[in-house]
N, C-alpha and C positions, 0 to 999 in steps of 0.2 A: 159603435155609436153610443151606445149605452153608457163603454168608461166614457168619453169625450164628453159627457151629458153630466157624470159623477165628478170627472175631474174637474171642469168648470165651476162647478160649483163648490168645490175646496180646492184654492188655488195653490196653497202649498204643496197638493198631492200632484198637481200637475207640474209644476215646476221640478218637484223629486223625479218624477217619470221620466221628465226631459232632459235630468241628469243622470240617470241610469241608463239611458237611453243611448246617449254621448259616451256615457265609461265601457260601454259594453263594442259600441264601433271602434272607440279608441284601443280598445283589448284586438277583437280582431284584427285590426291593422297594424296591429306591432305583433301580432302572431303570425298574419303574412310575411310580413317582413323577416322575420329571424327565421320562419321556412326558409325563403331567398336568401339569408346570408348564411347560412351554417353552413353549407356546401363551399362556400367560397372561405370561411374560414377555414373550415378543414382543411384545404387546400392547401390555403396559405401557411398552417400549420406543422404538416405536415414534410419532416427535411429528406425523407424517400418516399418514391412515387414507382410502384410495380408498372413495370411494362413489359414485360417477357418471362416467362417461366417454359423451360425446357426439360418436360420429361425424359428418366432412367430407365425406363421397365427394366431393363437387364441385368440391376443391380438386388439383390438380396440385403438382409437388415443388415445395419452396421456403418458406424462413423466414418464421415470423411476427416480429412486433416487438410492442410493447408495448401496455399495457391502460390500459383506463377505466372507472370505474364511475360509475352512478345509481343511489345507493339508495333516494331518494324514487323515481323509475319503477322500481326493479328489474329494470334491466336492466345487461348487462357487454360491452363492447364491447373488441373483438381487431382488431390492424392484421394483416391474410395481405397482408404486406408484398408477398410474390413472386406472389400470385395478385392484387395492387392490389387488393384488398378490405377495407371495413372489417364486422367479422362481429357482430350484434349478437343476443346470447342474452338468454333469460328467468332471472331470476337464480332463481326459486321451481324451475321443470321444467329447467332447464340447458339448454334448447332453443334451438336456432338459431331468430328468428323474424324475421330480417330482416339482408339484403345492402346494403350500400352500394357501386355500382358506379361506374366513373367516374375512380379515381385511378390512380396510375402507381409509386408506394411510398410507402405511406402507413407512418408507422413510429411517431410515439408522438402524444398526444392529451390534452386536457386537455377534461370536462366542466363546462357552468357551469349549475348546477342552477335560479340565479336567472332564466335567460334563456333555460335549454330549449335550449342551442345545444352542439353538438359543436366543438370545433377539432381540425384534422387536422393534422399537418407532412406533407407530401409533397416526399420530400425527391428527387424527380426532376426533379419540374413547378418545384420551387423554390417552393413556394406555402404558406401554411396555407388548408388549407379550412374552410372552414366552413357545417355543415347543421343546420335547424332538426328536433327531435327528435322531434316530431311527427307531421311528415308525411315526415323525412327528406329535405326537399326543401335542393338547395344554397340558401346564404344571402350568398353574396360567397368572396373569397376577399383575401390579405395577402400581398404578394409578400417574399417572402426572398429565400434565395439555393439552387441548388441544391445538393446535398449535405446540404441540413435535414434533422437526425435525431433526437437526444434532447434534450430540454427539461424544462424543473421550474419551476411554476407558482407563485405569490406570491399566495395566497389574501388578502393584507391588501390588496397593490396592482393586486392584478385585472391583473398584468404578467406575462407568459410567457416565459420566457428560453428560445430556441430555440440547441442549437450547431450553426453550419454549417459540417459538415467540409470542410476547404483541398483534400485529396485526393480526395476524387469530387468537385469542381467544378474539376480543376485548378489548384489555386491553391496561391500556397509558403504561404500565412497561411490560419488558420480566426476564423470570428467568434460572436459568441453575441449574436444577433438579441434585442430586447427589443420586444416586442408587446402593446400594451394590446390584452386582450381586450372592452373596456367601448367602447371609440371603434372598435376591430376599426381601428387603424392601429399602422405602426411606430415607433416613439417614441423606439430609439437602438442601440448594437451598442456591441459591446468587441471589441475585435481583439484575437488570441490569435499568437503568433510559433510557431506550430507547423502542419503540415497535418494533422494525426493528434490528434483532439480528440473525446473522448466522453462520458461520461456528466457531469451537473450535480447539484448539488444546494446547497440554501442555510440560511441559521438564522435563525429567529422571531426572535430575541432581541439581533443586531444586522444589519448590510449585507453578511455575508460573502456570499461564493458561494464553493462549491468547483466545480475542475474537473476531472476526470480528463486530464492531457493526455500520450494514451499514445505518442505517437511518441518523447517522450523520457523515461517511465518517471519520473514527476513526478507530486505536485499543484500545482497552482495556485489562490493565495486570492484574490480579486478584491473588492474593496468596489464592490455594484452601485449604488449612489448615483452615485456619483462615476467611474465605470467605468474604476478606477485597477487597478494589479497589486500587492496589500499584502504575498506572499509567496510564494514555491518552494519544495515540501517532496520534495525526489526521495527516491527508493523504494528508490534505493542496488543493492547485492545482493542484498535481499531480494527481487525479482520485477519482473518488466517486465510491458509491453502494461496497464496500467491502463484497463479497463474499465463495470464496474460502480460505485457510491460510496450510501453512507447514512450518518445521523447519529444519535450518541446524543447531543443539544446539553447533557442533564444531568450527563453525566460525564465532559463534555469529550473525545468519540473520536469520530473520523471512519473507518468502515470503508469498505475500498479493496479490490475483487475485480478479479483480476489473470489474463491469461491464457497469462505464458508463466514460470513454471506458473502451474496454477490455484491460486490461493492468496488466502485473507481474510486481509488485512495491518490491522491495527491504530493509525491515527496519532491522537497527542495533539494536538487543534487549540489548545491551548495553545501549544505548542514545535515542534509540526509533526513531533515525531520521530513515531520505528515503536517502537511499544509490543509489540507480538507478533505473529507471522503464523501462519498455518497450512495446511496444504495443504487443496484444495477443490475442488468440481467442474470439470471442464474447461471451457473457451468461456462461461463466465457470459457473460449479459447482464439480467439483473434480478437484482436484490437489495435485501431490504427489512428494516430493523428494527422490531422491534416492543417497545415501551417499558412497554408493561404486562405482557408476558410476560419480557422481555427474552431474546430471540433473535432469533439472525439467521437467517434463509432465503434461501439463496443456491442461486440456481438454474442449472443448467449442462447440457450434453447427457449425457444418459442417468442422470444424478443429482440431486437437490435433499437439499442438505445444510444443516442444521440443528444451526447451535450457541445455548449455552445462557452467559451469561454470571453467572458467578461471582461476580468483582468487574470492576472498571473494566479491570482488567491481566489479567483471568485469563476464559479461556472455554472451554468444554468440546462437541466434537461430540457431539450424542445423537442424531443419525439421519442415516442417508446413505442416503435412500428413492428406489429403481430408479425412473425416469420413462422417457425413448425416446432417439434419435438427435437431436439438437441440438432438445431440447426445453429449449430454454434460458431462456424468457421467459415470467413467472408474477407474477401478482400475491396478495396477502394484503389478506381484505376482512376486517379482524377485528370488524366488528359481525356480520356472520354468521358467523364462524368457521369462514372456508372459505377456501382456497388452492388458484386455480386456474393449470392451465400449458397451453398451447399444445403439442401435437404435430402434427411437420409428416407430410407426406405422405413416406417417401422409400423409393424400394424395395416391398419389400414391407410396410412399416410404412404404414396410412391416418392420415390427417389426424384427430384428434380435438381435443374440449377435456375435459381432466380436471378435475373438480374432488375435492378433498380435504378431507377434517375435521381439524381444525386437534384435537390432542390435548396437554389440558393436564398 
């Protein structure tokens, strides 16, 4: 009563008050408000959304390597590269329903849905294996070379291009092993002038093959026909250690994930230049584009980053979604619309498989 006594009697004081008064409801209610919407931002923000994580207990520390799917069986299979297992889950329940024992680093794999048969690279034994998916029982095996690691498969020629790295087999040269998976023999190799040689990938639409070859911070174009060298695209300044690769073969870009730093580098597989890079998760080792969304998923320890591209020259990060410690190796099964990654066992972190809903 007293101030309404004070203020009245100086009426600019009261008029101030009654403007403070107003600034201060108008604060709170736009502090309610952005409570209520940050959640739904997030949301909206957000291009994976956890829904399932399937503990390992069984598994001891040590990296996995890469996946494979059967979508007629429904089932998703993970190399536990360091525990030599290949892990095979239910793709409906996420459930582990089956151990493949037996190998010695098993690391990436290719299934042939027509023949029920798994191939394995075992890039220790120096072997591809191979188990019938049925009974899981071994089916032969295709001798390489040790150090067999990442390969990319030629759905037209039923051919498996395996790289086997020069530096864990000792060797000054690496080669990229060519395996008809249809006769299950080897049918020819490309020798690479580098020891330091990883990931591959190739284009529907003519003989290229790319190679990552990160000992000297380079790609490499190769016509697999003719298993000729048709071109050198080095990476320059922009980033060493080339590791990861995928393709957009429509708008002529070939994306290049790099691990020192981490960065998606951009090359024109027209001119081979670097079109744009960007910084990105640490230690990638998978990476996948997706041409109906068009984004990339680039997966690295402790993050999976998700860009969005624009136009051909121009892409945009919209999610750099928390994962674990060198949970770096993930696949995108986009008829389910689901992105799953590997978490190793390390420390106090256990062994799981995450999977994610892909949000459009």
């Amino acid at each position: 009563m007293l101030i309404n006594v004070y203020c009245r009697s100086r009426p600019w004081l009261h008029t101030q008050l009654e403007a403070n008064v107003k600034t201060a409801k108008h604060a709170i209610l736009f502090a309610i408000i952005l409570v209520l919407l940050i959640p739904a931002w997030a949301d909206e923000k957000t291009p994976l959304k956890l829904v399932q994580a399937t503990p390992l207990p069984e598994l001891h520390d040590g990296d996995f390597d890469h996946f494979a799917v059967d979508l007629q069986g429904n089932r998703l299979f993970s190399t536990a590269e360091e525990n030599s297992k290949v892990l095979v889950f239910d793709l409906k329940s996420n459930k582990l329903i089956h151990t493949i024992e037996g190998l010695k680093a098993p690391h990436s794999m290719v299934y042939r849905a027509d023949l029920k048969k798994l191939f394995v690279v075992d890039g220790d034994s120096g072997d591809v294996r191979m188990y019938e998916t049925g009974s899981y029982k071994p089916a032969g095996t295709i001798k390489v070379r040790e150090g067999a690691d990442s390969s990319t498969y030629d759905p037209m020629s039923k051919y498996l291009y395996i790289v086997d790295t020069g530096k864990d087999a000792h060797l000054p040269d690496s080669y990229i092993t060519i395996v008809d998976t249809t006769s299950a023999k080897k049918v020819g190799e490309i020798k690479i002038n580098s020891d330091d040689v990883e990931a591959i990938t190739l284009e529907k639409s003519g003989p290229r093959l790319f190679v990552d070859i990160r000992g000297k911070g380079e790609v490499q174009v190769y016509d697999r026909n003719r298993h000729a060298l048709l071109a050198t695209w080095p990476l320059g300044e922009v980033a060493k250690k080339p590791t990861t690769i995928a393709l957009d073969e429509p708008d002529h870009r070939l994306f290049v994930g790099t691990r020192d730093p981490g960065k998606l580098v951009v090359l024109d597989t027209d001119s081979g230049k670097v079109v744009t890079s960007y910084a990105a998760a640490s230690m990638s080792d998978d990476m996948v584009y997706s041409p109906a969304q068009k984004r990339i998923y680039f997966a690295g320890s402790e993050f999976v980053d998700v860009f969005e591209q624009r136009d051909s020259n121009h892409y945009e990060k919209i999610g750099h979604v928390p994962t674990a410690f060198r949970a770096k190796t993930a696949i995108l099964v986009p008829e389910l619309n689901r992105y799953y990654v590997a978490v190793p066992h390390h420390e106090n972190q256990s062994a799981e498989l995450r999977v994610y809903e892909v949000v459009k």
